[in-house]
C-alpha positions as a printed Julia matrix, in Angstrom:
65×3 Matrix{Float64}:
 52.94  -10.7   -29.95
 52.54  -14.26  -28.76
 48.91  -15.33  -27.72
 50.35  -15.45  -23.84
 50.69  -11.83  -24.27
 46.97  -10.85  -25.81
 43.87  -11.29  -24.46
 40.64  -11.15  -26.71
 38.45   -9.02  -24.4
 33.78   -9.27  -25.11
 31.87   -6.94  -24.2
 28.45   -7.29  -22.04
 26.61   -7.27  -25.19
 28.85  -10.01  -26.93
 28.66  -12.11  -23.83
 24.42  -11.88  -23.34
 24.0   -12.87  -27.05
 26.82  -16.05  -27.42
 25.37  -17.62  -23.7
 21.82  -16.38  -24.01
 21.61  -15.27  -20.99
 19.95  -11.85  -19.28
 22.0    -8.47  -18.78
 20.51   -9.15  -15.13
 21.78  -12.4   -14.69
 25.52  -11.1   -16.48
 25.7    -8.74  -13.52
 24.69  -10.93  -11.02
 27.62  -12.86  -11.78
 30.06   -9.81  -12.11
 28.82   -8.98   -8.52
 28.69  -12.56   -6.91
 32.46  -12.6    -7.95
 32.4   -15.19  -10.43
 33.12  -13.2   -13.37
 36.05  -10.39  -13.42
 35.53   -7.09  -15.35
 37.66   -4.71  -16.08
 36.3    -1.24  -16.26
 38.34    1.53  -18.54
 35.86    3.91  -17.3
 32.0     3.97  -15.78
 30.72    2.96  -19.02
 33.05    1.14  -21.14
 33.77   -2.46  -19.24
 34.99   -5.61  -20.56
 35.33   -9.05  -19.84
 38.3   -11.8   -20.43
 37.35  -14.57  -22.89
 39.87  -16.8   -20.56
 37.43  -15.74  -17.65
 34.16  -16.46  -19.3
 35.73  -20.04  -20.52
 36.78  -20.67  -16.96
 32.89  -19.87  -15.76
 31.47  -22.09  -18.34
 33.95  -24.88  -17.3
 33.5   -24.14  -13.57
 28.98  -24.17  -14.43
 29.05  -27.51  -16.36
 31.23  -29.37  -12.96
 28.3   -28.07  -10.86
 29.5   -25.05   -9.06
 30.95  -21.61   -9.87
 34.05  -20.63   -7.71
């Protein structure tokens, strides 16, 4: 498999701990659209490292798209 074709997908927990940041405030930015999940089921949901790298870029310009 060529890194193109896998994606290293965090969990909420992984995420909270590496940015120090709330569960709250993770959520808040699932729901304001800024960050993608991807739910397998109710409770199991992940997140895209690629997506989480393009927040942190998009937070440190000054905005969040």
């Amino acid at each position: 498999m060529t890194e193109e074709t896998t994606t290293k997908l965090l969990s909420a927990e992984t995420i909270v701990s590496r940015l120090e940041i709330g569960h709250t405030t993770l959520y808040k930015l699932v729901k304001a659209g800024q960050l993608p999940a991807i739910h397998f089921s109710k409770r199991l949901v992940r997140y895209r490292l690629n997506d989480v790298e393009k927040l942190l870029e998009n937070l440190q310009q000054g905005g969040a798209k």
